[in-house]
C-alpha positions in Angstrom: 0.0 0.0 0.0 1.0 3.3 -0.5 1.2 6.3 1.5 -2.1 8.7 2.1 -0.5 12.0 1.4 -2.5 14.5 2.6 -2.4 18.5 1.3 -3.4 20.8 3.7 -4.1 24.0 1.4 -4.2 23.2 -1.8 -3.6 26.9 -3.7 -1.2 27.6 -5.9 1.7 25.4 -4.4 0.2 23.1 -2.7 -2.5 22.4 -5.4 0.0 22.0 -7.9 2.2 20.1 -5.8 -0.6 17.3 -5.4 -2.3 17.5 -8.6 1.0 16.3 -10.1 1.5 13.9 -7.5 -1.9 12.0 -8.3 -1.5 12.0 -11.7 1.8 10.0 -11.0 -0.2 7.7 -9.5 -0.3 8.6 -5.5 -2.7 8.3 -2.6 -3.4 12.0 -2.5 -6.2 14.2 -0.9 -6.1 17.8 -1.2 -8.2 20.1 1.5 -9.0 23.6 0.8 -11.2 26.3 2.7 -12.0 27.4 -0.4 -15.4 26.5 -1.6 -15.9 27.5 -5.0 -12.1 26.1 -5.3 -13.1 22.5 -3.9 -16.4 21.9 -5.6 -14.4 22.7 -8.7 -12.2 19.9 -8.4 -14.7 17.7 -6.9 -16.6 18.4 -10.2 -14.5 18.8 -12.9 -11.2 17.4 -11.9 -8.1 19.7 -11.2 -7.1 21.2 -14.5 -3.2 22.0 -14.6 -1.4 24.4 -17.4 1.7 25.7 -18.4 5.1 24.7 -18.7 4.5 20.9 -18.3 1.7 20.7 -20.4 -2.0 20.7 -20.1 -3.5 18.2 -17.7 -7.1 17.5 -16.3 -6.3 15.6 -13.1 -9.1 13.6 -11.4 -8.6 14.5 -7.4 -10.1 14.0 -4.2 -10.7 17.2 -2.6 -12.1 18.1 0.3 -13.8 20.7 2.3 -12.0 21.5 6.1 -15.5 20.5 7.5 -14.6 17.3 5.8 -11.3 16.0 7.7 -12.9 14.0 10.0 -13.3 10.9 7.6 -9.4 10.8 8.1 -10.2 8.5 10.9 -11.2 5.7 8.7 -7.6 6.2 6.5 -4.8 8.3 8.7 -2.4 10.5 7.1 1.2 9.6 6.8 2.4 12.5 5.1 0.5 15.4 5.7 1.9 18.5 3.8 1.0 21.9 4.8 0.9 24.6 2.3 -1.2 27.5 3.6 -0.2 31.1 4.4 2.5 31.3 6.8 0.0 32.8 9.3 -2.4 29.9 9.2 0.6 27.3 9.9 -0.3 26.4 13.7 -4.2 25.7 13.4 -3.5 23.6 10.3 -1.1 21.6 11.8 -3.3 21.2 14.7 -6.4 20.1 12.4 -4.1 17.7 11.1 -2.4 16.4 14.0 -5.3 14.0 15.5 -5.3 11.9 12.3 -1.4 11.4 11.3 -0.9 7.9 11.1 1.4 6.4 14.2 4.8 7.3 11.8 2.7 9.8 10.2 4.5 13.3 10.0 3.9 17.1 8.7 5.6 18.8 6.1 6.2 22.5 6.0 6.0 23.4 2.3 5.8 27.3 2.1 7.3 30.4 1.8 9.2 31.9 5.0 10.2 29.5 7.6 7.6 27.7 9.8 9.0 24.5 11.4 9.4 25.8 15.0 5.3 26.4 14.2 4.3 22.8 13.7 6.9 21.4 16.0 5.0 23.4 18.9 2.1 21.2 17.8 3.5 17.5 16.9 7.1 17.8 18.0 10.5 17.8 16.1 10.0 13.8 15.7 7.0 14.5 13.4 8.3 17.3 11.5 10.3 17.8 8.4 10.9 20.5 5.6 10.8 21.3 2.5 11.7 23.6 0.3 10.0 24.3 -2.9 12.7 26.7 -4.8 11.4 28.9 -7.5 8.2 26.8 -8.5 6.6 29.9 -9.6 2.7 28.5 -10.1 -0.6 30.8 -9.5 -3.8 29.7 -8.9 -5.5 31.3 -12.0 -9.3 29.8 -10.7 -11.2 27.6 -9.4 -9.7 24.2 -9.7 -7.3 25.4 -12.1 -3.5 25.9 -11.5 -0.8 27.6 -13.7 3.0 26.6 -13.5 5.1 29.6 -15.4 8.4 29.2 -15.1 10.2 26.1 -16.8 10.9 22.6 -14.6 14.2 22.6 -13.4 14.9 19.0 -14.8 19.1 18.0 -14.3 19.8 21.4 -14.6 18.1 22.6 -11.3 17.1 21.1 -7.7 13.4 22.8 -7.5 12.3 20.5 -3.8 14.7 20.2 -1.2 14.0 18.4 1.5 15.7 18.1 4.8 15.4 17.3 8.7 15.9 19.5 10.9 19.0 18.1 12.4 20.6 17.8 9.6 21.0 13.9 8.9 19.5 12.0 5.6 17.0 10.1 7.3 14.5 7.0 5.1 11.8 9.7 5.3 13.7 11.7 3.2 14.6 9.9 1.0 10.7 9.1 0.7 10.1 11.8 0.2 12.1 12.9 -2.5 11.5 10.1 -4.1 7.7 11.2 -4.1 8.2 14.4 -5.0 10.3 13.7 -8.3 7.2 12.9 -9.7 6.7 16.7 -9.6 10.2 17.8 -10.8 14.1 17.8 -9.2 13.9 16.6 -5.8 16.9 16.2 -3.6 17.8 15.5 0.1 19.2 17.8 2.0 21.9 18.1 5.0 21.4 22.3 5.3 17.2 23.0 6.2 17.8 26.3 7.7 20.6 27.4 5.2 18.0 26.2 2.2 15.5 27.7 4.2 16.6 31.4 4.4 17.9 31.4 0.5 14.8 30.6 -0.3 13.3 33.7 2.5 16.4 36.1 0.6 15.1 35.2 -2.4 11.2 35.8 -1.8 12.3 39.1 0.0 14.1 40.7 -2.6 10.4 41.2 -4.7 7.3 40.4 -2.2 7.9 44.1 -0.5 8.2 45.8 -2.9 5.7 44.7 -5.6 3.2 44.4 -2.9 4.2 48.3 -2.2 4.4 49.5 -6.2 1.7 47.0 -7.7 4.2 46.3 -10.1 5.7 43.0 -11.6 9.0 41.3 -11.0 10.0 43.0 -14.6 10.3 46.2 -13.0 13.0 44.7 -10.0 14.7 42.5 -12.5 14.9 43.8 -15.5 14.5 47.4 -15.5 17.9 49.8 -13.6 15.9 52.0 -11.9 15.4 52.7 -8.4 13.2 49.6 -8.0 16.0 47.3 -9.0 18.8 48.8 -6.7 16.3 48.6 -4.0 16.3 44.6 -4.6 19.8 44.3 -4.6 19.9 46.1 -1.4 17.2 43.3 0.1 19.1 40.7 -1.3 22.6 42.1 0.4 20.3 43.1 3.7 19.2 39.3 3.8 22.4 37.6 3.6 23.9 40.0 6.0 21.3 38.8 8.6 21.4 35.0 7.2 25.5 35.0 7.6 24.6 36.5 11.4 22.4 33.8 12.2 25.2 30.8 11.4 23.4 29.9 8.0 25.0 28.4 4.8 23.8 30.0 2.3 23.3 29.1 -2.0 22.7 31.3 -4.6 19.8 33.3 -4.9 18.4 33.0 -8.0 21.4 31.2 -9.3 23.6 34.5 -8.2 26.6 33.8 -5.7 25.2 35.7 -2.0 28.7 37.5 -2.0 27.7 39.1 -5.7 24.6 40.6 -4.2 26.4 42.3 -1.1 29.2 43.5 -3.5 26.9 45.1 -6.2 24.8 46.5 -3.4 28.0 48.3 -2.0 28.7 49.8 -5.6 31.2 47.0 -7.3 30.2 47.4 -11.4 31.8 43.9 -11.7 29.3 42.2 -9.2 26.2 44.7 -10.4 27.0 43.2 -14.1 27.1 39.3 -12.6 23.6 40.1 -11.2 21.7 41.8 -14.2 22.9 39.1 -16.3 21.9 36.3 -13.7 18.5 37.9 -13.4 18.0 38.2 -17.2 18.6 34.3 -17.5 16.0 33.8 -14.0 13.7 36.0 -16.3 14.4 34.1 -19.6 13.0 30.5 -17.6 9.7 32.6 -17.1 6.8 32.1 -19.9 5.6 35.2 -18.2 6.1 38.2 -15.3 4.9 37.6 -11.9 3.6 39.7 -9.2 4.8 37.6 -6.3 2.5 36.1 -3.7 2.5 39.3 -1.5 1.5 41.2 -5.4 -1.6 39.3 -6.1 -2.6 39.2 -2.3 -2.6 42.8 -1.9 -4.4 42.9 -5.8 -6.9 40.7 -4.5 -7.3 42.5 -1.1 -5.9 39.9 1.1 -4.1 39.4 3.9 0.1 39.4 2.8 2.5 36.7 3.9 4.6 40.5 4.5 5.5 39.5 8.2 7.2 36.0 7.0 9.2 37.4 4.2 10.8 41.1 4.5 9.4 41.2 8.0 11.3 38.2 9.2 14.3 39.2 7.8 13.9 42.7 9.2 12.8 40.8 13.2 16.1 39.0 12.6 18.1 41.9 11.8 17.3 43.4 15.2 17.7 39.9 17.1 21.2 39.7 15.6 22.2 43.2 16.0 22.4 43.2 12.1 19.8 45.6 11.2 18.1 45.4 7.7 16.7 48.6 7.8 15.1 48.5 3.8 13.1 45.3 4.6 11.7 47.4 7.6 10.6 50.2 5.2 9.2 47.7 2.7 7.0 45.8 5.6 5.5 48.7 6.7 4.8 50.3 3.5 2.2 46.5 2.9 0.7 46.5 6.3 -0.5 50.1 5.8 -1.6 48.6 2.5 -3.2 45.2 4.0 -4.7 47.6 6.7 -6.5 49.7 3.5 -4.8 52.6 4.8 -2.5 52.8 2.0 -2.8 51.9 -1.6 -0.3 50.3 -4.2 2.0 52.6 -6.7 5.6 53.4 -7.3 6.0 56.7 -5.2 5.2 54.8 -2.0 8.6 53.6 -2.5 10.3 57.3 -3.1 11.2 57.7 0.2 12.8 54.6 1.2 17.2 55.1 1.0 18.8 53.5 -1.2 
């Protein structure tokens, strides 16, 4: 028998993430507390687009209020892929019905395994990181995946414990999760971990703030762009602080980003052309999670991305003084005291 994987949230990420994982063949159900969303699915199948092909996906999916038949078939792998803010009641609706070496998977932005392990301990807790999926969920029961799989070229899941060792649930896991794209094991959580925050960080500020795209941080030379390189530097500054190991940030080297935010031309050159190849893997411009919340008048993820890195800054006596700016500039927006556009960034130093 296989194992019941369970997705708790099943948006963009998650949704994707277990869409492509039944179609491979596994034991998957996929809760959501959105309606329309689930009676979609339940109707019509999940439909998934974009860069590896067009897929109807036949699913279970099921309503929160509809958990409780997890009883009669436990969870072994439950994988939790809400907001960052709704991490400790999911993994407390989850908890009652994990199997007895049933365990929960943190698969989201920021960094949220202290979260769960309050609720089912370090034992039943493992992470993953999904590195530059770049998927949006364009509708009810329908997914999009825009940026091109990272096949031998680039390691999209990694997964780790948090102590660091290779365990057989790992490797499981991996091995599940290659039916999705690269998967790989491994030994550096937290160091994966905070790349991946860096990377998030460097755009979710501040296209929540300008209701711009990622074109305008990435491509364009403007004032938008050197304030991304100075998140970038900012992050790795406070990373380094904390004891982490950290990779490249979208496939840049972390000491480029600190050296082209203090003004080397050779380092700002290795960066614009790293972002231009990022951007070329992209069939089109994103808004970033924190973009489309604040579009769709949502609550943003803004605390767990700039607003972690700018908590940590003060715990390690590192300050990061732009994500700060950026973190308050989207909770005067999530608040409706403030609405998106470029001059809301004017002010902030660069």
């Amino acid at each position: 028998m296989g194992k019941h994987i369970v997705i708790v949230g099943a948006g963009a990420v998650g949704g994707y993430v277990g869409g492509q994982l039944a179609r491979a063949g596994e034991d998957v159900s996929l809760v959501d507390p959105w309606p329309q969303h689930v009676n979609a699915m339940r109707l019509h199948g999940l439909h998934l687009s974009g860069t590896q092909g067009e897929h109807t996906v036949p699913v279970t999916a099921l309503h929160f209020t509809d958990v409780q038949r997890f009883t009669r078939k436990p969870v072994d792998i439950a994988i939790i892929s809400t907001k960052s803010y709704d991490t400790a009641w999911a993994a407390m609706l989850i908890r009652q019905y994990l199997a007895p070496g049933g365990y929960i998977v943190s698969l989201q932005n920021s960094i949220n395994e202290e979260e769960i392990a309050r609720v089912v301990g370090w034992g039943r807790t493992v992470g993953c990181i999904a590195s530059t999926i770049s998927v949006n969920l364009v509708g009810p029961g329908r997914i999009q995946r825009y940026r091109e799989p990272g096949g031998a070229a680039r390691t999209v899941f990694y997964v780790g414990e948090a102590h660091g060792a290779v365990t057989p649930r790992v490797q499981e896991l991996v091995s599940i999760l290659g039916a999705v794209d690269t998967a790989k094991a491994t030994d550096n959580l937290w160091g994966q971990r905070w790349t991946k925050l860096a990377t998030n960080a460097i755009t979710h500020g501040l296209l929540g703030a300008t209701g711009l795209d990622n074109r305008a941080v990435f491509l364009e030379r403007g004032r938008l762009h050197r304030l991304g390189v100075k998140l970038a530097a900012e992050a790795v500054a406070v990373g380094r602080a904390q004891g982490y190991r950290l990779g490249p940030i979208l496939g840049i080297e972390p000491d480029a980003w600190v050296a082209a935010s203090n003004g080397d031309r050779t380092a700002q050159e290795r960066v614009q052309s790293g972002l231009a190849v990022y951007m070329s893997t992209l069939t089109e411009p994103s808004r970033s999670s924190v973009g489309r919340d604040v579009e769709r008048g949502r609550r943003s993820e803004i605390d767990y991305t700039n607003g972690m890195v700018a908590a940590k800054g003060l715990e390690t006596g590192v300050p990061a003084p732009t994500h700060a700016a950026v973190t308050e500039l989207v909770r005067r927006i999530d608040r409706g005291d403030l609405a998106p556009d470029p001059a809301n960034i004017e002010a902030i130093p660069i």
